[in-house]
C-alpha positions as a Python dict, from the first residue, in 0.01 Angstrom:
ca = {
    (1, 'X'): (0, 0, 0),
    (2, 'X'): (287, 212, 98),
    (3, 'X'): (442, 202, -257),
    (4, 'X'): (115, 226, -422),
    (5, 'X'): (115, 550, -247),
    (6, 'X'): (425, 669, -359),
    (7, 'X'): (324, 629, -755),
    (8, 'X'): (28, 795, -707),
    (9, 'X'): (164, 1106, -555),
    (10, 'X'): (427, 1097, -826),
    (11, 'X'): (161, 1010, -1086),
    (12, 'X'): (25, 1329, -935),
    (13, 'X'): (307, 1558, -932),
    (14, 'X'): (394, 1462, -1314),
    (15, 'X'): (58, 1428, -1496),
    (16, 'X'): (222, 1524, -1836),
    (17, 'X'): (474, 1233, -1802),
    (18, 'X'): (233, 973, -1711),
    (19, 'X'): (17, 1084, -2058),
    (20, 'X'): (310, 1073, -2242),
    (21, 'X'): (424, 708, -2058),
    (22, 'X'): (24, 624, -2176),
    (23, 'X'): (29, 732, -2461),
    (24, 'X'): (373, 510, -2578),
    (25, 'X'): (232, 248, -2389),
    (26, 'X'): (-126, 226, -2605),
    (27, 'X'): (109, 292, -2924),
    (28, 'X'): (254, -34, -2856),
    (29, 'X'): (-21, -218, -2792),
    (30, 'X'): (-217, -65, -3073),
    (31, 'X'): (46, -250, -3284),
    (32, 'X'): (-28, -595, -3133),
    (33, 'X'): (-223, -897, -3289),
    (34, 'X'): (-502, -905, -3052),
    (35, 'X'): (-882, -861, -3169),
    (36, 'X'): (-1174, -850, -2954),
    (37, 'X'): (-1385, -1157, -2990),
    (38, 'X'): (-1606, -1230, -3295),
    (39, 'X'): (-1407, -968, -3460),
    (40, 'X'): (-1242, -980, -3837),
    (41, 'X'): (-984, -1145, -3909),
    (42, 'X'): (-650, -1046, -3776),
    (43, 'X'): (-549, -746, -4009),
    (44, 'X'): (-148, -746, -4112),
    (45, 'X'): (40, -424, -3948),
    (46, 'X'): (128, -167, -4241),
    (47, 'X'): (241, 166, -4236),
    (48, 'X'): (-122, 255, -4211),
    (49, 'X'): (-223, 82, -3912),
    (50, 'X'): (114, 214, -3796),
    (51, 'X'): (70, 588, -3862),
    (52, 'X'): (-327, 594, -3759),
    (53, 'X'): (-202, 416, -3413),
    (54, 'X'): (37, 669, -3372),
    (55, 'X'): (-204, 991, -3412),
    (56, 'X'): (-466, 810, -3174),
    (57, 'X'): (-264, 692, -2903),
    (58, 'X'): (-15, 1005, -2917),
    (59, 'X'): (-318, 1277, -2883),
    (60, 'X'): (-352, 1111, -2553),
    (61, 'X'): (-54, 1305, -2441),
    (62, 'X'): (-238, 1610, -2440),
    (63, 'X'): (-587, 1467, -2321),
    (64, 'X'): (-617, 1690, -2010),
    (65, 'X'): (-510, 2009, -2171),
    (66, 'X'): (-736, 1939, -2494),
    (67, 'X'): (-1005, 1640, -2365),
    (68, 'X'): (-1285, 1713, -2633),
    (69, 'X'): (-1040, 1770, -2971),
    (70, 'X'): (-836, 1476, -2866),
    (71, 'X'): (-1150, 1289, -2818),
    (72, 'X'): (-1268, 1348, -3195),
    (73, 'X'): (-893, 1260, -3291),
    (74, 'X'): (-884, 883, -3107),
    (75, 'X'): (-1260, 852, -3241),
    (76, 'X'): (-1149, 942, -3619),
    (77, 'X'): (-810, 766, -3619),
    (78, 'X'): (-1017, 421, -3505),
    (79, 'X'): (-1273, 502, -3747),
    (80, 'X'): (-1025, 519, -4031),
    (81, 'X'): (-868, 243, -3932),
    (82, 'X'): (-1157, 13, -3920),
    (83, 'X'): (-1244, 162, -4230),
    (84, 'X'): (-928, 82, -4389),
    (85, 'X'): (-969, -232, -4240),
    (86, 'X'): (-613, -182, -4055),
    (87, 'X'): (-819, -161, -3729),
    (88, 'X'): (-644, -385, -3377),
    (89, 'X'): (-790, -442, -3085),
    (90, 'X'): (-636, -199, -2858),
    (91, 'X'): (-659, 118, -3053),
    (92, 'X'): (-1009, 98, -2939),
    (93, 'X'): (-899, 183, -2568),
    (94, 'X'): (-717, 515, -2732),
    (95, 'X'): (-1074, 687, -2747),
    (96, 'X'): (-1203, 505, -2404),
    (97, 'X'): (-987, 664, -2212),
    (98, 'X'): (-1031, 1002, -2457),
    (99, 'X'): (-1405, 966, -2334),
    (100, 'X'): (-1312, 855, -1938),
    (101, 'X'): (-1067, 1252, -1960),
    (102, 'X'): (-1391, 1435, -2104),
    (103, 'X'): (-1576, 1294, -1832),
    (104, 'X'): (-1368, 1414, -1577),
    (105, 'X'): (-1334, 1736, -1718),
    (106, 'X'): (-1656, 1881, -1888),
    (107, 'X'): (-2014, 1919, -1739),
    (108, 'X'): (-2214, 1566, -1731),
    (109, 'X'): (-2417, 1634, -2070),
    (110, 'X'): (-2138, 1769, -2265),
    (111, 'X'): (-1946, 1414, -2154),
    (112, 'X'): (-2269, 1229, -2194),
    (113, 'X'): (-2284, 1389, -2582),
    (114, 'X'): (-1914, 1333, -2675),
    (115, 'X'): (-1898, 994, -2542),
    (116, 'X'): (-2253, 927, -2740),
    (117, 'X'): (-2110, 1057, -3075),
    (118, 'X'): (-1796, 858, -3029),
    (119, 'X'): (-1945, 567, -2941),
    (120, 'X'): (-2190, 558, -3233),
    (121, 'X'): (-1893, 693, -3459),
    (122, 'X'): (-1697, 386, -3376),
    (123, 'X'): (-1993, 103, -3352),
    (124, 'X'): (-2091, 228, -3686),
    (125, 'X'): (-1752, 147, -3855),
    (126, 'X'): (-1725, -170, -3691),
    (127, 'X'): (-2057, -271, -3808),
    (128, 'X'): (-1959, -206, -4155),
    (129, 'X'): (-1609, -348, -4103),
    (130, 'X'): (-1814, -678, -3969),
    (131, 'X'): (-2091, -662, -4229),
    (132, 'X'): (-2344, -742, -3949),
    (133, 'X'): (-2672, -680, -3958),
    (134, 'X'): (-2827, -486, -3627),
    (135, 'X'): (-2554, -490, -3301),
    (136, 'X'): (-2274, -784, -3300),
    (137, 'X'): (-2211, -922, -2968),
    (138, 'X'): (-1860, -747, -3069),
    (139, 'X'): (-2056, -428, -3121),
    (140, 'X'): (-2187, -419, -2795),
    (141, 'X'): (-1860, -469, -2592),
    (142, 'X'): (-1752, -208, -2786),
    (143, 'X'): (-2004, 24, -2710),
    (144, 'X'): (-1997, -96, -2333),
    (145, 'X'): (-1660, 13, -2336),
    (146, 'X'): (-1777, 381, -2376),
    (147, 'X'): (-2076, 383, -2102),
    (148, 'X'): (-1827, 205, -1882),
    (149, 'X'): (-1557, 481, -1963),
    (150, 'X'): (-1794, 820, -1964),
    (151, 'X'): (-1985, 653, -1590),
    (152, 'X'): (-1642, 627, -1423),
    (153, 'X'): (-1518, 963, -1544),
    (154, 'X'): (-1770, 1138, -1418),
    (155, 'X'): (-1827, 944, -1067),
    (156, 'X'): (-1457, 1114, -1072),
    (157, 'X'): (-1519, 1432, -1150),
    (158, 'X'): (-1787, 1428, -911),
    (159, 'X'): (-1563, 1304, -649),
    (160, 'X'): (-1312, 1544, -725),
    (161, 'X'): (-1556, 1851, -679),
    (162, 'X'): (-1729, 1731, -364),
    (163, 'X'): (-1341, 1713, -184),
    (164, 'X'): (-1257, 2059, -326),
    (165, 'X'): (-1553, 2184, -185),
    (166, 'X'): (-1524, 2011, 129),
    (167, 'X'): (-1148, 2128, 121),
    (168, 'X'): (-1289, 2499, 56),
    (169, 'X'): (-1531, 2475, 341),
    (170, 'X'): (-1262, 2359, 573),
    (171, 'X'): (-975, 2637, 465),
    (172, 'X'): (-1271, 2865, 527),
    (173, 'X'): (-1354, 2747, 890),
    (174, 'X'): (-1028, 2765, 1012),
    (175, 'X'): (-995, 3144, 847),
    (176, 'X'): (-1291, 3208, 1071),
    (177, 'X'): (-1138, 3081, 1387),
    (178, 'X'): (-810, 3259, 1313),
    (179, 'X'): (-977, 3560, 1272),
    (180, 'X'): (-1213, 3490, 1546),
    (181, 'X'): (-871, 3394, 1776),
    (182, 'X'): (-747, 3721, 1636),
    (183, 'X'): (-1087, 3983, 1712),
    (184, 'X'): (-1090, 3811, 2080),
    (185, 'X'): (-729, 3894, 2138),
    (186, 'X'): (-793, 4281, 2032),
    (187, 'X'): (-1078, 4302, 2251),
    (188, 'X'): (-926, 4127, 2608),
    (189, 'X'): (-880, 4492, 2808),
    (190, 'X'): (-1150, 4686, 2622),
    (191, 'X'): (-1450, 4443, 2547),
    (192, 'X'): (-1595, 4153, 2775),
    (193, 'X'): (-1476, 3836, 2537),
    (194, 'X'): (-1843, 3725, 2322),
    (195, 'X'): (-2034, 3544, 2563),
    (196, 'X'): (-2384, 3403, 2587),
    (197, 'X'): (-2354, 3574, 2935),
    (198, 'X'): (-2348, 3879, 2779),
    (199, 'X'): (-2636, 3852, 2554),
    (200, 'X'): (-2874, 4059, 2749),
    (201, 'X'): (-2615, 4370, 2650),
    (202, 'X'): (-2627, 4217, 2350),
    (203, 'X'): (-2995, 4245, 2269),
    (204, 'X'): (-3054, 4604, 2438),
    (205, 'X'): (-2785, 4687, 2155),
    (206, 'X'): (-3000, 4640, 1883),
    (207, 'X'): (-3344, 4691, 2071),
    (208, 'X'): (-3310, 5094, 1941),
    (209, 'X'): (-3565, 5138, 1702),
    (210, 'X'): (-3680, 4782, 1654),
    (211, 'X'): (-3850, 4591, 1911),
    (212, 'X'): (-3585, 4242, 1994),
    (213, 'X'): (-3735, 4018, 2263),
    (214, 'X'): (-3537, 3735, 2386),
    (215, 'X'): (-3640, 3431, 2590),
    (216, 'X'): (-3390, 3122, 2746),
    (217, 'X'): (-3527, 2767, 2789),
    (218, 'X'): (-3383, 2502, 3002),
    (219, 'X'): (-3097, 2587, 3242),
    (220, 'X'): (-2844, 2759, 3093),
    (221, 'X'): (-2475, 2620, 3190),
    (222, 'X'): (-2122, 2690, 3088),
    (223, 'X'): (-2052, 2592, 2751),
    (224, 'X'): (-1720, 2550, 2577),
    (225, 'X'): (-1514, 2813, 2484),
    (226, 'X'): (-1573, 2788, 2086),
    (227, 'X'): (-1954, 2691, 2116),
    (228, 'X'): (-2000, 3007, 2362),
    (229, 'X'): (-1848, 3246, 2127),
    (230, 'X'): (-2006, 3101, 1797),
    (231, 'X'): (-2343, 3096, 1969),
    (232, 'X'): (-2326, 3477, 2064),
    (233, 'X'): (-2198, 3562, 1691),
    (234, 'X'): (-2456, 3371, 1499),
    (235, 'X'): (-2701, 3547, 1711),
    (236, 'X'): (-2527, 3900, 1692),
    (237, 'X'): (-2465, 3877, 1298),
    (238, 'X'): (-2817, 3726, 1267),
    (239, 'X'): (-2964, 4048, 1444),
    (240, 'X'): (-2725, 4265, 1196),
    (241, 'X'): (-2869, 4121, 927),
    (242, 'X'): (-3252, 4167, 1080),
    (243, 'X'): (-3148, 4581, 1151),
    (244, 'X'): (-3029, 4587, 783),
    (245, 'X'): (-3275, 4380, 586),
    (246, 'X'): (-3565, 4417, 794),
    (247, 'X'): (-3534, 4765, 992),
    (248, 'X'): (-3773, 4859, 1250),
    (249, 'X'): (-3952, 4455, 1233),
    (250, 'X'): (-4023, 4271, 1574),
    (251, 'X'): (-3758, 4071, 1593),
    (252, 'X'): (-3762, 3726, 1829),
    (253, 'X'): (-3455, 3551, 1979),
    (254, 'X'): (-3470, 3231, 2093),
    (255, 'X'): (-3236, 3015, 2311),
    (256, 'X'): (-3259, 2680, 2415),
    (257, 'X'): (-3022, 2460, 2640),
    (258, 'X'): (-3046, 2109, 2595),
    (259, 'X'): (-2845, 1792, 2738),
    (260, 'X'): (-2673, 1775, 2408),
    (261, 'X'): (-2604, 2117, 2326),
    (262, 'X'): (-2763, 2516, 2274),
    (263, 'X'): (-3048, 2595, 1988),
    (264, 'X'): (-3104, 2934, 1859),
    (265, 'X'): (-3326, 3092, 1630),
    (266, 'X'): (-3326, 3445, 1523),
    (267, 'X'): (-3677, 3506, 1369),
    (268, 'X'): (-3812, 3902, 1219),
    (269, 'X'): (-4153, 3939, 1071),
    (270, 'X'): (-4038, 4094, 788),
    (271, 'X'): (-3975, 4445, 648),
    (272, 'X'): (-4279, 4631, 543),
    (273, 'X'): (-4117, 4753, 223),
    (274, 'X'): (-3776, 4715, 114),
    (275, 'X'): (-3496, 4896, 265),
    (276, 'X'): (-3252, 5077, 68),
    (277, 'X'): (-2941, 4885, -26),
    (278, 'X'): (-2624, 4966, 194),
    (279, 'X'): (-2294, 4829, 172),
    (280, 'X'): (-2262, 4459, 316),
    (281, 'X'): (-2093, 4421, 632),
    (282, 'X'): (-2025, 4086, 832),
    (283, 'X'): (-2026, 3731, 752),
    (284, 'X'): (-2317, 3700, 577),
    (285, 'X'): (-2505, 3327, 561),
    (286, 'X'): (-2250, 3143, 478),
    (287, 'X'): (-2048, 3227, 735),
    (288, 'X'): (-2288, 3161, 983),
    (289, 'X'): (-2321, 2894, 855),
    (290, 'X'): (-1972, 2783, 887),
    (291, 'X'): (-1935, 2929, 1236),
    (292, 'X'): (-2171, 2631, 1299),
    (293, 'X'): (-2023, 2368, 1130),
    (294, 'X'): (-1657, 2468, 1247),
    (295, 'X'): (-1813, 2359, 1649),
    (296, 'X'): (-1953, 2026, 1455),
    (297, 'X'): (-2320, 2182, 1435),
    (298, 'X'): (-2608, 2267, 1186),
    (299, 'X'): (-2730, 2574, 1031),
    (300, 'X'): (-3047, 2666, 832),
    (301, 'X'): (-3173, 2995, 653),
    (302, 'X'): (-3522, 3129, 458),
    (303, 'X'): (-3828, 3261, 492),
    (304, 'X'): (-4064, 3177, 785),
    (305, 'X'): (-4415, 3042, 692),
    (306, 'X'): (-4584, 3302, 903),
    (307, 'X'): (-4360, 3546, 762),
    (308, 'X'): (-4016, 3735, 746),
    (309, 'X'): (-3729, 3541, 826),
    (310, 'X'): (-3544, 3266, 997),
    (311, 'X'): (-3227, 3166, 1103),
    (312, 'X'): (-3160, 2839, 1294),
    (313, 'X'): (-2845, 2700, 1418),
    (314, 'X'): (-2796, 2368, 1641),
    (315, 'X'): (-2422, 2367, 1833),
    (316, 'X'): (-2331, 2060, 2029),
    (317, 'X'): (-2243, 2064, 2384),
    (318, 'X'): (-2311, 1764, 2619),
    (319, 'X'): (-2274, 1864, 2959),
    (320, 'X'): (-1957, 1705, 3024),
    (321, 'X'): (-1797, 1913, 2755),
    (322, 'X'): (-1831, 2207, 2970),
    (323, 'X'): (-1508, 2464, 3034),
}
């Protein structure tokens, strides 16, 4: 596993060498006597066969610079070939893995469309190469090849975006709690560190010109450090954003202290016409929303059936976890 690692990373770290490495490789074996079953005959190698292997397997160098053109280059050099009836085996796997790059690289219909065309570009010759009537069992493998291909590039690609976003949500969450670790250290001699305690101050802040009214459920209890002072910003940014979007609407803070953690919502009845833009300031949702998730907890946004709008966040905190 340990050296499996180690060509990966390198694999990694020198993409356009592996291509080129592939592209040799599929050269080669573009050249070999092997035919897919209930294929024709075994065709002799010429300079043909020679020259279209070497335009379909070397545009595979540049496959994830140029997916779609390099695509319609394997596709045209195997159609050719079967044409020409100079067509092996292998070359075939030139404009799979031309369809598999596309996949991993374009949108899911564009790949869906390429890899379509292709595929019908290639059965097509090999029907007439065959003289079959209607899809050879040979056919179909071949066109298998291409679902096969386009599926696993884009189960790829979609991999590959859901890690860079986790990635990106992560990178963000720890700018917060630098930042955060940052504000709190400014503040120390001037301003009480943000505190749930303090969320009585908190409220009569805002309570000029707009009606806030706050109520606590359960027993409140020390919470950690980083819950504390996430719970008092979501709830400070939330009423920011109820002052700016929604000026001079009741506004309705709610806390709750459970054995598992702290609930808040943050609930206006809406603005009674708009309010005139002004220039953004804060976190905004989603950084609310990462303020949650960097403690472990949830966080939901929108409109409130009975009007204006709601924000919702769930922190975890047994009671054991207490500072």
């Amino acid at each position: 596993m340990g050296r499996l690692a180690e060509w990966r990373r390198i694999a990694r770290a020198h993409p356009a060498v592996v291509d080129a490495l592939l592209a040799a490789a599929l050269f080669v074996a573009g050249l070999l006597p092997v035919n897919p079953p209930g294929g024709p005959p075994e065709a002799p190698l010429s300079l043909a066969a020679v020259l279209l292997a070497a335009i379909g397997s070397g545009a595979l160098a540049v496959r994830r610079r140029h997916p779609l053109p390099v695509l319609a280059v394997t596709a045209v050099s195997v159609v050719l070939a079967q044409l020409a009836g100079v067509a092996r085996g292998p070359m075939v796997l030139t404009v799979a893995i031309a369809a598999y790059t596309v996949a991993t690289r374009a949108d899911r219909r564009t790949a869906a469309v390429a890899g379509l065309v292709g595929a019908l570009a290639v059965g097509a010759a090999a029907i007439a190469t065959l003289g079959v009537v209607g899809l050879d069992p040979a056919v179909v493998v071949l066109l298998l090849w291409f679902g096969v291909a386009v599926a696993v590039g884009d189960a790829v690609r979609s991999r590959r975006a859901y890690v860079t976003v986790r990635e990106e949500g992560a990178r963000r969450a720890e700018r917060i709690r630098a930042e955060e670790a940052v504000r709190r250290v400014a503040e120390a001699p001037t301003e009480p560190a943000p505190s749930l305690n303090r969320l009585d101050a908190l409220v009569e802040g805002f309570s000029t010109g707009q009606p806030v009214r706050w109520t606590v459920a359960g027993q409140p209890r020390p919470l950690p450090t980083e819950v504390d002072v996430a719970a008092y910003r979501i709830i400070q940014e939330s009423l920011t954003n109820a002052h700016r979007h929604a000026p001079g609407a009741a506004v309705a803070v709610r806390l709750r202290y459970d054995p598992d953690g702290v609930a808040i919502e943050v609930r206006d009845t809406g603005a009674e016409a708009p309010p005139a833009p002004e220039p953004t300031a804060g976190l905004g949702l989603p950084g609310l929303r990462e303020r949650a998730e960097a403690v472990g907890g949830t966080f939901t946004a929108g409109p409130h059936p009975d009007g204006g709008w709601s924000v919702r966040a769930e922190l975890p905190a047994a009671e054991e976890q207490a500072d």
